[in-house]
C-alpha positions as CSV (number, residue, x, y, z in Angstrom):
1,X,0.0,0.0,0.0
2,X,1.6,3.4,-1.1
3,X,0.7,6.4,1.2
4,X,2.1,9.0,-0.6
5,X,-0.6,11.1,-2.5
6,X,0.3,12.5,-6.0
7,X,2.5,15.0,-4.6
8,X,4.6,12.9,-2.7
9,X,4.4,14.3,0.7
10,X,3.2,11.7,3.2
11,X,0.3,13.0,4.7
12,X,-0.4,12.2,8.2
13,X,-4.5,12.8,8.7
14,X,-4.2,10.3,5.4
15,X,-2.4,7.4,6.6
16,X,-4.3,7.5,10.4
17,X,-7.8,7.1,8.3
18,X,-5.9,4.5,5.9
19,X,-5.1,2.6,9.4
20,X,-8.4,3.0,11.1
21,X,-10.2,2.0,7.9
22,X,-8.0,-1.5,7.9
23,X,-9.3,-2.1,11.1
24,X,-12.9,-1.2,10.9
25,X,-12.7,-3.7,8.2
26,X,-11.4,-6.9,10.2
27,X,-13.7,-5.7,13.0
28,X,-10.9,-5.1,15.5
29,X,-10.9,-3.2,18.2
30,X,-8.2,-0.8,18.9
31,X,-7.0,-2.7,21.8
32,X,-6.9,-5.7,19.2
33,X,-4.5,-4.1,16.7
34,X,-2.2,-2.8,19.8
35,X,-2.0,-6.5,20.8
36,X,-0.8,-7.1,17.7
37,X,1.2,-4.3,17.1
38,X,3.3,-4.8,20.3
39,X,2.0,-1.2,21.6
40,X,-0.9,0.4,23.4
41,X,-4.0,1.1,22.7
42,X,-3.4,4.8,23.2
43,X,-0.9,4.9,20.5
44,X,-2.9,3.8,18.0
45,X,-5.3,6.8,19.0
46,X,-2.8,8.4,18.5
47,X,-1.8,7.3,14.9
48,X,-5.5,7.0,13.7
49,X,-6.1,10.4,14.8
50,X,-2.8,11.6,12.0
51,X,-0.6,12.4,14.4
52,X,2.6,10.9,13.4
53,X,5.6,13.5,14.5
54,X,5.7,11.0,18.1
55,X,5.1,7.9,16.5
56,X,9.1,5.7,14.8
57,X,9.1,4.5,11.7
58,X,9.6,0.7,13.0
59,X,6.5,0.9,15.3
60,X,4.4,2.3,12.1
61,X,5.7,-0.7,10.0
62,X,4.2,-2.9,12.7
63,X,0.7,-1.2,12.8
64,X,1.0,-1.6,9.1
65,X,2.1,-5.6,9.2
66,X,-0.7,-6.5,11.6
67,X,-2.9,-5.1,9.0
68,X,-1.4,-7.4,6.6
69,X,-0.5,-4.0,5.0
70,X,2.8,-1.8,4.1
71,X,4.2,0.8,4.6
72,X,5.9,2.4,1.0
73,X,7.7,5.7,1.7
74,X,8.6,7.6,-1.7
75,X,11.8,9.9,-1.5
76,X,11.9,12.5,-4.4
77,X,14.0,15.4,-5.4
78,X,13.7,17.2,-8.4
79,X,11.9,15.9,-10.5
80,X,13.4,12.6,-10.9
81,X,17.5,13.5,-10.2
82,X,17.2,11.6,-7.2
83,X,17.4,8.3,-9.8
84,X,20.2,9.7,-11.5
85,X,22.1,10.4,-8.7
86,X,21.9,7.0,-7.7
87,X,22.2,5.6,-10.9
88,X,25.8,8.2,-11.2
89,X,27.1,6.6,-7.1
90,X,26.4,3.1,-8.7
91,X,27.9,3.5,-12.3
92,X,31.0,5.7,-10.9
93,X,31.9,2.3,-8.6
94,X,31.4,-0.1,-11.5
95,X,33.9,2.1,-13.4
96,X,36.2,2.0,-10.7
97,X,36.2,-1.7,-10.3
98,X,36.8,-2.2,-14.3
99,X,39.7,0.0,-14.1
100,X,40.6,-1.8,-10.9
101,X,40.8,-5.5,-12.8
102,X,42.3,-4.4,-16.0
103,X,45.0,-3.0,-14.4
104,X,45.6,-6.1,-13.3
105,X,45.5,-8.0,-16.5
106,X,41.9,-9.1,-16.7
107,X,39.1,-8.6,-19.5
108,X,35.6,-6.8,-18.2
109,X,32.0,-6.8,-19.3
110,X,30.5,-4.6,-18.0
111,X,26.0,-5.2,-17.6
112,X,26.5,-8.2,-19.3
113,X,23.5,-9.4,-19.3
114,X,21.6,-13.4,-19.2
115,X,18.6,-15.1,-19.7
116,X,18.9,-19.2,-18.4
117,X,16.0,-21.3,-17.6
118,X,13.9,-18.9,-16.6
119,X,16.6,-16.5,-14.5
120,X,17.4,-13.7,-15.6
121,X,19.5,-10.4,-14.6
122,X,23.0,-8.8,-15.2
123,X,26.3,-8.9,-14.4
124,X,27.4,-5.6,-12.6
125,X,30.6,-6.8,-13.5
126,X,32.0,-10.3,-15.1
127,X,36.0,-10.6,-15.6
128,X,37.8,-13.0,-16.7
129,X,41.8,-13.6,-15.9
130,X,43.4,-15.3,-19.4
131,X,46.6,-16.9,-17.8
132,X,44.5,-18.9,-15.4
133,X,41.3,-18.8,-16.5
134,X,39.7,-17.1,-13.6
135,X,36.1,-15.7,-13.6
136,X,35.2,-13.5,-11.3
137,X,31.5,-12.3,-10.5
138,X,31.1,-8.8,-9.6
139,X,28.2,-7.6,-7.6
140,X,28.0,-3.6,-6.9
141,X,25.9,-2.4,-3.9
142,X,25.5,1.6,-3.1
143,X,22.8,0.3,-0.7
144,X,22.1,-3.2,1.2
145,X,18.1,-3.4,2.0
146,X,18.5,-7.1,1.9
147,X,21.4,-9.3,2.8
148,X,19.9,-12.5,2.1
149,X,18.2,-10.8,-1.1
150,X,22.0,-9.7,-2.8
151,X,23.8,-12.9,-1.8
152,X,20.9,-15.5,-3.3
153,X,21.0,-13.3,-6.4
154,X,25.0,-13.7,-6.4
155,X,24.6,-17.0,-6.0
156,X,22.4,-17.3,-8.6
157,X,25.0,-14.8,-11.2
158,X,27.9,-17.6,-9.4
159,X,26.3,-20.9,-10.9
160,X,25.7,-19.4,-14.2
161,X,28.9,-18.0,-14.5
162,X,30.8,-21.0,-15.9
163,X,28.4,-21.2,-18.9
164,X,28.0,-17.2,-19.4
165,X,31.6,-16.7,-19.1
166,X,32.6,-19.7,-22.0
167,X,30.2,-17.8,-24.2
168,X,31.3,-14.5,-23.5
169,X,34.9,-14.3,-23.5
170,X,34.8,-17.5,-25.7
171,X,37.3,-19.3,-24.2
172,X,37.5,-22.4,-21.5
173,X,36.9,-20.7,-17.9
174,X,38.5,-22.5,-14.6
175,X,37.4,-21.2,-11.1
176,X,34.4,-19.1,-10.3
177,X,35.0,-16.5,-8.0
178,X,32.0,-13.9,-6.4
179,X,33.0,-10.4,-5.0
180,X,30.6,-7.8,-3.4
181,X,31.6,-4.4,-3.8
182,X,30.2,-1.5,-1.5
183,X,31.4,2.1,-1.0
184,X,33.3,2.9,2.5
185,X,30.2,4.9,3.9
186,X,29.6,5.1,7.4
187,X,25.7,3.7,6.7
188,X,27.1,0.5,5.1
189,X,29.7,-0.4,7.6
190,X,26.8,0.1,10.0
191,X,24.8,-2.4,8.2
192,X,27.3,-4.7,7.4
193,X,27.8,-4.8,10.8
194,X,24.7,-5.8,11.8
195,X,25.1,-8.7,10.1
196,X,28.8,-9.8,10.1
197,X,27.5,-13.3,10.8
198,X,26.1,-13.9,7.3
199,X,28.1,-12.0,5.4
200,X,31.6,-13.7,7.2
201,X,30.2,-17.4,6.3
202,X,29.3,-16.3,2.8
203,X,32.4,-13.7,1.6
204,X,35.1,-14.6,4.3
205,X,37.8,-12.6,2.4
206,X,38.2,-8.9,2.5
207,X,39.9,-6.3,1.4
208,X,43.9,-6.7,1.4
209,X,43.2,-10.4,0.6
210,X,41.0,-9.4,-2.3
211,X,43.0,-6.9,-3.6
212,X,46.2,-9.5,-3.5
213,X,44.2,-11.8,-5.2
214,X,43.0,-9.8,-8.0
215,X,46.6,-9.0,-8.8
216,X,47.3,-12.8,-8.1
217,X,44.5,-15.0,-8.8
218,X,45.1,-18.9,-7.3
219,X,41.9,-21.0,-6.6
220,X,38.6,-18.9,-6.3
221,X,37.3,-16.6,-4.0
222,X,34.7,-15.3,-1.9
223,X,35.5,-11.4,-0.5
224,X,33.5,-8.3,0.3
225,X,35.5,-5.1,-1.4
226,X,35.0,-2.1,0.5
């Protein structure tokens, strides 16, 4: 459910009748959809009644969930730049990474794109390394909403690589490698913080060790560039 109206303000009288409507319409009470919501009864008062300047953003998205509803926030900025802006911080990496690898000796596509049984995507980045055969899948992130979400989809770009990278650079391809490349910002070491866990079991390596290797490639490799 988007709650932004055509001018892409939230407004707050808007999403309170939104929430009260919900519930009018499973026939709760407002002591039910607190229950749910993990808060009181008085605070959804208070969010029913529009007034959302006391109410977090997490405690919202639970009102909303308990609904079996969500909660869509729309950023703009002038007239569409935002996109570009983002588009510019993602395509300004990429271009650094290239220049990175063929520095090094390796060949780069650059959005190479696939279509296999159903799956399909791009490569942010696919290289390949001619005196060993090394290919190396590239994944560039400016944001990380979903940790799970990037790594199944680099798993996915990891298993096709062997047949992509035969076709593409049209020659016999040896070890698959998978590298996730994000920018040094304060909001992503944050994140990647939160979950070191995951991210440790799935791309062990980082930086020095990716670096040495992309100047040296032996075996494959699993690394977080940052």
């Amino acid at each position: 459910m988007k709650l932004a109206p055509d001018d892409g303000c939230v407004d707050d009288q808007r999403v309170g009748r939104i929430i009260r409507a919900l519930r009018r319409r499973l026939d709760w009470r407002q002591s039910d959809l607190a229950e749910r919501a993990r808060c009181s009864q008085s605070m959804v008062s208070l969010v029913e009644r529009g007034h959302l300047a006391h109410v977090s953003l997490p405690l919202l998205r639970r009102i909303f969930a308990a609904l079996d509803a969500s909660l869509v926030i729309e950023v703009r900025w002038r007239a569409g730049a935002l996109e570009r802006l983002l588009d510019e911080d993602h395509a300004a990496l990429v271009a650094h990474v290239a220049a990175l690898l063929r520095l090094a000796g390796w060949e780069v596509l650059i959005e190479a794109t696939y279509s296999e049984w159903g799956e399909r995507g791009s490569y942010d980045v696919l290289a390949f390394h001619p005196p060993t055969g090394s290919v190396l899948v590239v994944e560039i992130k400016t944001d990380l909403p979903s940790v799970e979400a990037t790594l199944r989809k680099l798993d996915e770009k990891v298993r096709l690589a062997p047949k992509i990278g035969r076709e593409r650079f049209r020659r016999q391809t040896g070890s698959i490698s998978r590298l996730l490349v994000m920018p040094n910002t304060r909001t992503l070491r944050r994140r990647t913080e939160r979950h070191e866990a995951v991210l440790s079991a799935a791309l062990p390596e980082r930086n020095v060790a990716v670096r040495r290797w992309i100047a040296h490639p032996h075996g494959a490799i699993a690394g977080l560039l940052s």
